[in-house]
N, C-alpha and C positions, 0 to 999 in steps of 0.2 A: 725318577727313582722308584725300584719295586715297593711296594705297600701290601703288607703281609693284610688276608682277608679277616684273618683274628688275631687280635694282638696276641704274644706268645714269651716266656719268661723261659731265661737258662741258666742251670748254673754249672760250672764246672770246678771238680774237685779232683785231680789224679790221686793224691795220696802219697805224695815225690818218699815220705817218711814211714808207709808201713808194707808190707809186702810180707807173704807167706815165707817166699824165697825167690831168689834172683832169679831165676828161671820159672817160676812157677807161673801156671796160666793167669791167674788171679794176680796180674800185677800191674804197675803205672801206665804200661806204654798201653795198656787197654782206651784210656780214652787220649794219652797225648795224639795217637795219630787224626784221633775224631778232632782234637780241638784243629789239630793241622788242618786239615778236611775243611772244616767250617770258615779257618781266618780264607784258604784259599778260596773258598767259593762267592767269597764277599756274605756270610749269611747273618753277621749281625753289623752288614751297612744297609740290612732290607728294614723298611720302614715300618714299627711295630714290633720289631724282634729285640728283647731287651734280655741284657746280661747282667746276674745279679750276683753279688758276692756273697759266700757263704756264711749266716751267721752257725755260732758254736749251741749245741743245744747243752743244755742242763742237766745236772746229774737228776734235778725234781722230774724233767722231761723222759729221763730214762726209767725212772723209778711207777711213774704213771702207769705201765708197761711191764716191765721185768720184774723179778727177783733174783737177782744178781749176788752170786756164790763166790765169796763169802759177803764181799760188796762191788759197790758199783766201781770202783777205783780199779779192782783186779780182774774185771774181764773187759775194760773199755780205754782203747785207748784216744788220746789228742785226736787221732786221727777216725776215728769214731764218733765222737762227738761232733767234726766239723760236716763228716758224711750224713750224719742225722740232720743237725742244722741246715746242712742243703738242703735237704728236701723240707725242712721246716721253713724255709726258705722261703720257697716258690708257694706252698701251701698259702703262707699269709701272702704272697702278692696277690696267687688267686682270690682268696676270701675278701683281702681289701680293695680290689677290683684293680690294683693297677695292670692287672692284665686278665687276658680270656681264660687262660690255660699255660700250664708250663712245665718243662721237663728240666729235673734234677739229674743228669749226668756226673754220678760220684758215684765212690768206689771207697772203704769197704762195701759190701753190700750184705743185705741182711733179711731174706726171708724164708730161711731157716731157723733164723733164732728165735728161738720158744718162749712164753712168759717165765720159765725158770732160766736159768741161763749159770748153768758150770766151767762155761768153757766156748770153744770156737765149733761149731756143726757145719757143714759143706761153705767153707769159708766166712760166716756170718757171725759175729760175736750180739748184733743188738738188731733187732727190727726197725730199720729206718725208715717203714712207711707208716708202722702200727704208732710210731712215734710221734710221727707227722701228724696223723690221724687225731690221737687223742687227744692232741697240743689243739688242734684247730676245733675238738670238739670240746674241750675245754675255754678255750677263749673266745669262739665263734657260736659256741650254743649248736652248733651242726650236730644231727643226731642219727638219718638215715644215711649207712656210706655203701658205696658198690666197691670193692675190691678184685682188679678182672687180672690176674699171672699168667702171663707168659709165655713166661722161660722156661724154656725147657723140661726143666725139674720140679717137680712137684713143690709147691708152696706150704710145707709140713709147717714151719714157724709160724707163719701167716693164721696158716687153718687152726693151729693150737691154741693162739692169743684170742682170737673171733669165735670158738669153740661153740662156746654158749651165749652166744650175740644174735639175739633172733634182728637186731637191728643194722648186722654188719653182714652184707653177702658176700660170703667169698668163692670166687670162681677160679678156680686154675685148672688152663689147659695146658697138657703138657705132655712128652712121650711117657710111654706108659711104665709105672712103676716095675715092671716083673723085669724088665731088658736097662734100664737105669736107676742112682741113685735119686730119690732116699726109698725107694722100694715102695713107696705108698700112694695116694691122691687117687684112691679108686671109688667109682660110684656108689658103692655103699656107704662111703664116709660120710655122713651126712650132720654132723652136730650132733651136740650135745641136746638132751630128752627137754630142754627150753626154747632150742633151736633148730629144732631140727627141718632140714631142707634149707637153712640159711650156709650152708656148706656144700657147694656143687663142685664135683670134680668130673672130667670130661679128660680121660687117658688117652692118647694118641698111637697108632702104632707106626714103628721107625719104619721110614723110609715118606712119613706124610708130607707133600707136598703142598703149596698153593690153595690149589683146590678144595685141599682137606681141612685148613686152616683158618681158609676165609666161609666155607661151608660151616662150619660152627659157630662162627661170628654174626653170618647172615641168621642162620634158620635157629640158631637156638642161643645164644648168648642176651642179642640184641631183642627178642622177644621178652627172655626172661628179666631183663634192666628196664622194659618198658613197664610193666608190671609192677613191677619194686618199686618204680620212682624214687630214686636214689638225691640224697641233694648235690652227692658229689661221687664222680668215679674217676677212682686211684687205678693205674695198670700201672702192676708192676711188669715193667718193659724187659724183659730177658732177654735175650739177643743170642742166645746157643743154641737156637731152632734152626742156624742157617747150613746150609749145604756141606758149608766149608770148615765147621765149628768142628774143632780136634778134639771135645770130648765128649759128645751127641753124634744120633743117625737119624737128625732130618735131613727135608731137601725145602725149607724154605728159602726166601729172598730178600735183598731192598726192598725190590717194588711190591715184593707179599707184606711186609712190617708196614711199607707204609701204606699201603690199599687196608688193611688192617686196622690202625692208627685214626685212617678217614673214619672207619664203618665206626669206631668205637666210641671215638669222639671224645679221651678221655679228658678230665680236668686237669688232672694233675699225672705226669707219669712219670717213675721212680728207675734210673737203671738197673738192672742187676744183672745176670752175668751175658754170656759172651767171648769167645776166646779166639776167633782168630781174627788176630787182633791189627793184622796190614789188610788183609783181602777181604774182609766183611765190614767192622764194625765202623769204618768211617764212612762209607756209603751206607748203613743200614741206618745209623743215626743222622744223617743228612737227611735222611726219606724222612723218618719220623716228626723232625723239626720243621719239615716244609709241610707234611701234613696236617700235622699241628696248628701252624699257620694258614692254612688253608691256599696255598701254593702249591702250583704244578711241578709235580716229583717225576712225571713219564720220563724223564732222560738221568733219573740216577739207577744208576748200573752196577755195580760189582764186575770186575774186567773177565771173570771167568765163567759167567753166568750163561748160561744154558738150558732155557726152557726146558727144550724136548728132551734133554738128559737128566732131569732133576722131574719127570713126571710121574705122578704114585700110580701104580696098580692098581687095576679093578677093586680085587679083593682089598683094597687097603679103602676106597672110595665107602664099600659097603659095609665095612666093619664101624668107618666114622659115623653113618648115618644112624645102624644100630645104638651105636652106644649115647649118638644125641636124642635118639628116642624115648631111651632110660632115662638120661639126665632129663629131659622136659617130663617127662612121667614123674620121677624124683620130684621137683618143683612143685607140678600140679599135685600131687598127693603129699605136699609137706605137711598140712596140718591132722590128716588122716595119722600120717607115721609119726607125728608128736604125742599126740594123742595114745596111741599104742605104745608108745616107747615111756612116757611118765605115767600111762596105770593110774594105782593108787599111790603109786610111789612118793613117800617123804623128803628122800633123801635117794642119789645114784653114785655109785662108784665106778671110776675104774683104775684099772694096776700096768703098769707100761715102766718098759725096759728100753731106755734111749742111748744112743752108741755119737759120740761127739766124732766123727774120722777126724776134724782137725785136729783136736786136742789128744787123741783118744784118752777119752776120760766115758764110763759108762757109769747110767745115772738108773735109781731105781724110783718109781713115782706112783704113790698113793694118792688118786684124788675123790673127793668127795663133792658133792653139789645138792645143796638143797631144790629141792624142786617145788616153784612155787608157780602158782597159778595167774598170780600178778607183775612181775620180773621177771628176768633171767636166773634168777637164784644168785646165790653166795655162793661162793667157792673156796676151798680147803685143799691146799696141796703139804703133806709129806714128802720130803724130797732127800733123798742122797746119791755120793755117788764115794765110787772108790780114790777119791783122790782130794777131796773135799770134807766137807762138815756138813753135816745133816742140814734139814732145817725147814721150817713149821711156815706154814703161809696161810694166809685170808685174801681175797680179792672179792673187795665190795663193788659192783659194776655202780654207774654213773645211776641208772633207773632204778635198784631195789630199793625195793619198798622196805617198809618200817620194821616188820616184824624177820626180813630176811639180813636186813643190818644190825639188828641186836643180834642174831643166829650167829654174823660174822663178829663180832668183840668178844661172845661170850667166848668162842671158839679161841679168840687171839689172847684172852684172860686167860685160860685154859691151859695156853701154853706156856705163860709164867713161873707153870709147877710142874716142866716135864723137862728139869735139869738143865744141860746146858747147851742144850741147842738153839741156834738163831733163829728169833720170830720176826714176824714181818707181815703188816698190815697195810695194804691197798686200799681206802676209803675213797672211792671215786667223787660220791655223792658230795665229799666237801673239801677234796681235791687235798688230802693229805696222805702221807707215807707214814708208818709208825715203825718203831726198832721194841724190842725185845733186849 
């Protein structure tokens, strides 16, 4: 019998009960044909490869995370919570060692969605990895995480919850904002004036191939995770980089994800999107699961696949090197550009106008951050949108110190006398949610 070289955890969630719309890309048959894929490949009779059923995560679980407009009831559904629970899932198999590493194959998916949350953004109602995340840094004491995306798309949600997490690195590579949604993830975004350089974005331009894709992993990804010393790394696994994905302009592959997959080496990896959904995603996720395992993937194929016609252009080769010269510059001068960006500054704001295309619901955001020299600071979000109810928020990070968690109560007293908007306080440090 085959005997997988790392043991390897899976879960599968289609979501048979939620779906944008029948037709729409973002739907069930996204991974029934991968489960197809795997019963026929024999790949969990390989010795090592274990399949775990989804537990349901918690509305405490979501609230860790979110601020959820007007509550967590009305933007999360059954089927959300079981997709989060997946990957809480696998999280605790990894932590409790019943396995090496494991991939969460479920669907809704969610790293679009922001620690405010009015509604549904590029199909994503709740963060199912930041969920994961905090669940395992909550009950595991885990405090260093690497976070490496993808998909395609830029990792806006992702990047907004980890903002000001000098402890959380987040890396998405992805084609480039200006030619796809969500129009952002460009190398100046670099965190919050706490964090800054713990926010790496690395934009691809369409038509990047292979060579372009595994070129980042090699010479500047894998560098900058050496460095970091992470205790754990989350990839969020997107799957709309491939050739044949209906609504992206790469030209990657199977064997590019899972050559990919090998070099990354993640712990845990999360799916998320992906859309074509007979000719790609059951061989793309086959590759990933055997790399995982440390199994030879040389004979998974995609029936259409064609090296020499899916190869990038020069000029696409030379653009990706530039822009990872930036990003490792970026890195190397993170503490310089912290340092410049918090001053003498007390306190930093900024003002941002967010556009939901699922729901279309547009949301207006005041946020405020103490800047402190011992923590991440405290954080203060005002929040509205045109379709909703205002509402007043505190998120105290797990690390602040003493004098930045009184800053966050006084701030959440504060708003007991500012009428009848919903307050809401995030206490990391002693793992409680407050209402107003």
């Amino acid at each position: 019998m085959l005997t997988a070289r790392r043991t390897t955890g899976l879960v599968f969630f289609p979501a048979f009960d939620w779906a944008i719309s029948a037709t729409h890309p973002e739907r069930e048959e996204r991974l029934l044909y991968t489960q197809d894929q795997v019963f026929e490949e024999g790949i969990l009779d390989i010795e090592g490869i274990t399949e775990f059923k989804p537990d349901l995560a918690t509305v405490k679980d979501v609230q860790r995370v979110h601020f959820c407009v007007p509550d967590v009831g009305s933007v999360v559904t059954k089927s959300h919570f079981i997709s989060a629970g997946g990957a809480k899932t696998i999280g605790m198999a990894v932590m409790d060692k019943r396995v090496e590493n494991g991939f969460a194959l479920v669907r809704p998916p969610g790293h679009h969605a922001m620690r405010v949350v009015h509604g549904a953004r590029g199909f994503c109602n709740i963060n199912i990895e930041a969920i994961m995340i905090e669940y395992i840094r909550q009950a595991y004491g885990v405090k260093k995480v690497a976070i490496v995306d993808t998909d395609c798309h830029h990792g806006d949600g992702t990047q907004d919850i980890y903002w000001h997490d000098p402890n959380t690195l987040f890396i998405s590579i992805h084609q480039d904002g200006r030619t796809l949604y969500p129009g952002s993830g460009f190398p100046h975004e670099l965190g919050g004036p706490t964090a800054i350089g713990y926010t790496l974005n690395y934009p691809l331009p369409p038509n990047t191939s292979e060579e372009g894709f595994l070129y980042t992993i090699e010479q500047v990804i894998l560098p900058i995770l050496k460095e970091f010393q992470p205790e754990i790394i989350v990839n969020s696994a997107g799957q709309d980089n491939h050739f044949s994905d209906p609504i992206t302009n790469m030209n990657f592959s199977a064997q590019g994800y899972a050559r990919l997959t090998s070099l990354l080496k993640p712990d845990i990896a999360v799916l998320e999107g992906g859309y074509s959904i007979e000719g790609a995603l059951p061989y793309l996720n086959v590759g990933i699961i055997l790399a995982m395992a440390g199994l030879d993937y040389s004979n998974v194929k995609e029936p259409n696949y064609q090296p020499e016609a899916i190869r990038q252009k020069p000029e696409i080769t030379t653009w990706i090197k530039k822009t990872g010269d930036q990003v490792l510059a970026n890195w190397k001068d993170r503490e310089k550009l912290a340092e410049m960006a918090r001053g003498k500054k007390a306190f930093d704001a900024r003002k941002r106008t967010l556009y939901y295309d699922t729901d279309n619901i547009v949301e207006t955001q005041d946020e405020t951050i103490r800047v402190c020299s011992e923590c991440p600071g405290v954080l203060k979000i005002d929040s509205e949108s045109d379709q909703t109810c205002r509402i007043l928020a505190v998120h105290i990070p797990v690390s602040a110190c003493g004098a930045c968690r009184e800053q966050g109560y006084q701030w959440f007293d504060s708003f007991r006398t500012q009428g009848d908007e919903k307050a809401f306080l995030q206490d990391r440090t002693q793992d409680q949610y407050l209402e107003k």
